[in-house]
N, C-alpha and C positions, 0 to 999 in steps of 0.2 A: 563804513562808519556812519555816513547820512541815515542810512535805515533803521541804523540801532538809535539811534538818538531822536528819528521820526517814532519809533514804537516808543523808547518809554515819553516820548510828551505825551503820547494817544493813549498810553496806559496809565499815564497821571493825570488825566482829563476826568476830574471827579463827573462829570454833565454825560456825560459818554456810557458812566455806568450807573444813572441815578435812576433810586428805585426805593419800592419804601414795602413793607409790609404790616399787618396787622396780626397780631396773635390777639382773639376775642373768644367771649364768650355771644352763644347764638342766643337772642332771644326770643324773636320770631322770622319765619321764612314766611311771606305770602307768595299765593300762588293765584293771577287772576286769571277770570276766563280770557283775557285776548292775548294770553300766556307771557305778562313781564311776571320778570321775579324779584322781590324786593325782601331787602334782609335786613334787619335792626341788631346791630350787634354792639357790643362794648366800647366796639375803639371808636362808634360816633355817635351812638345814641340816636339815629335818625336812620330816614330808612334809605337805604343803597341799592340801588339798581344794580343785579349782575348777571341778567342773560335773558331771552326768550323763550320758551319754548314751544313758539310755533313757528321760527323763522331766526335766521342769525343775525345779530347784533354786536357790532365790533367786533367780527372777526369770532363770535364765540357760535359756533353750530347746535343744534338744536338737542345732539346726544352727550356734547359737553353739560349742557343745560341741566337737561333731566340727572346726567350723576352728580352734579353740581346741588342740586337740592336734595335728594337722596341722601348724600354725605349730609350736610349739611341738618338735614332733619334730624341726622342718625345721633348727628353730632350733640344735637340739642335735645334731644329723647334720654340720652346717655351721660348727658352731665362734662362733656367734655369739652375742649378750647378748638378751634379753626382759626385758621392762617389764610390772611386772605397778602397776596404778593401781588403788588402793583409796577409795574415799568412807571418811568418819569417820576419827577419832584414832585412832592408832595408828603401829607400824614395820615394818620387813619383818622385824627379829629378835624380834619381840613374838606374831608372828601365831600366832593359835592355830594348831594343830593339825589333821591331819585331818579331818571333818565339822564340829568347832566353827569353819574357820575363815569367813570373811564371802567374800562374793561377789565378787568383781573387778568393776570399772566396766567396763575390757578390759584384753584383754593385745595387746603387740605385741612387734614386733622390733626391735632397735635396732644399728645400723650399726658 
């Protein structure tokens, strides 16, 4: 009876599962030479740092990267929305900036 009542406190622990996502429109992907990738999208109007690709950053690898922008271009080429999903608190009008901002869990496309 202790474990049932340990799981649901752990599973009513809003902090435990916070997270926040983005449904945006893309409106520019840079791409520099010492390969950060920076995205200006709708949920911040600024630009967001989400990966390298010349080297990993947070945890995101250099092949995430490149399909990462790929979509992303595809997205914005095509007139369509991207979802960008963040682990921990926070909003898409809150996101840091440039290099300060967090990792994306992923991004995708949305219909």
């Amino acid at each position: 009876m202790k474990w049932a009542a340990f799981f649901m406190a752990l599973a009513s622990s809003s902090s435990l599962y916070a997270s926040f996502h983005c449904e945006v429109t893309v409106n520019r992907v840079l791409v520099y030479g010492n390969g950060d990738i920076n995205v200006l999208h709708s949920g911040r109007n600024d630009f967001t740092y989400i990966c390298n690709s010349k080297g990993t950053w947070k945890g995101i690898d250099t092949v995430t990267c490149a399909l990462w922008v790929s979509m992303l271009q595809s997205t914005q080429n095509n007139s369509k929305k991207a979802i960008f999903y963040y682990p921990g608190e926070g909003s898409c009008s809150t996101l840091p900036t440039y290099g300060n901002a967090p990792a994306p869990a992923y991004i995708g496309t949305v219909k």
